[in-house]
N, C-alpha and C positions, 0 to 999 in steps of 0.2 A: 504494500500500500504506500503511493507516492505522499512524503507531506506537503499539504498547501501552503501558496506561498502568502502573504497581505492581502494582498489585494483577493486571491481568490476566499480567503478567511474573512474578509468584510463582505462579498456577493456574499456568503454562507450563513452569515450575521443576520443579514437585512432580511434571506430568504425566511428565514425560521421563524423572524417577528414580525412577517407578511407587512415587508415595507416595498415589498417588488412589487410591480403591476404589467400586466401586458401591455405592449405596444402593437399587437399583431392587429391589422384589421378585420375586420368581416370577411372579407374577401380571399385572405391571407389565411384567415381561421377554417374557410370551407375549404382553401386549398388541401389543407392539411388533415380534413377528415377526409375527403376525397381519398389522397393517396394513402391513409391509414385504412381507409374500406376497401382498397384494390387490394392492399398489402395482405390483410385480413383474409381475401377471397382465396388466398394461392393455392392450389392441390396438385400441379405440377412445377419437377421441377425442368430446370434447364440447361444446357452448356453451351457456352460460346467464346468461339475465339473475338477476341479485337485487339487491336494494334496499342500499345502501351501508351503513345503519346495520345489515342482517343481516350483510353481508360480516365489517364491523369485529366485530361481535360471534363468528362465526364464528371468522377472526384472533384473534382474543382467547383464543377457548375451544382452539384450535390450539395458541396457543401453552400455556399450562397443560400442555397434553396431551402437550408436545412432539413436536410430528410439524406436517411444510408443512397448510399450509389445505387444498389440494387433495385430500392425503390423508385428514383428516379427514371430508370432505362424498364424499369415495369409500367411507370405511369406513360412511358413516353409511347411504346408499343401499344399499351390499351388506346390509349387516344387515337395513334395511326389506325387503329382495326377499328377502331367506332367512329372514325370519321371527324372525330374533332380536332386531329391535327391541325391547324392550316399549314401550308407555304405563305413567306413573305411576299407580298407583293412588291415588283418594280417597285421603285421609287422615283425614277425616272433618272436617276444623278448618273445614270451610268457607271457608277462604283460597285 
């Protein structure tokens, strides 16, 4: 067991005497039951290769998004089979 350093022993402080409060929106908050109810649904499992600078970059966008990687690249595949993915549209800049 790693010990904590200040700063994370005052977050710990403040949690215990519910001085924290959410910052998550509405929006932010459905996100997140969303991919907790895909995560929930899982009865298969999977294997895939991917190329290691996707993975990290994946990891990356995971983290941002706060949710495991796994879940991430689950919510991304449900959306593409149900049709809510979109593509970017042009933007016209030519970039």
């Amino acid at each position: 067991m790693s010990t904590a350093d200040p700063y994370e022993l005052e977050i710990l402080t403040s949690y215990e005497k519910g001085e924290l409060k959410s910052v998550a929106t509405k929006a932010e908050l459905a996100k997140f039951k969303s991919a907790a109810r895909a995560t929930a649904l899982k009865d298969k499992r999977v294997n895939i290769r991917l190329s290691s600078g996707d993975l990290k970059d994946i990891q990356a966008k995971a983290l941002e998004e706060g949710m495991p990687y796994q879940t991430l690249i689950a919510s991304v595949l449900h959306k593409y089979v149900t049709g809510k993915l979109a593509e970017p549209k042009p933007d016209g800049s030519g970039s």
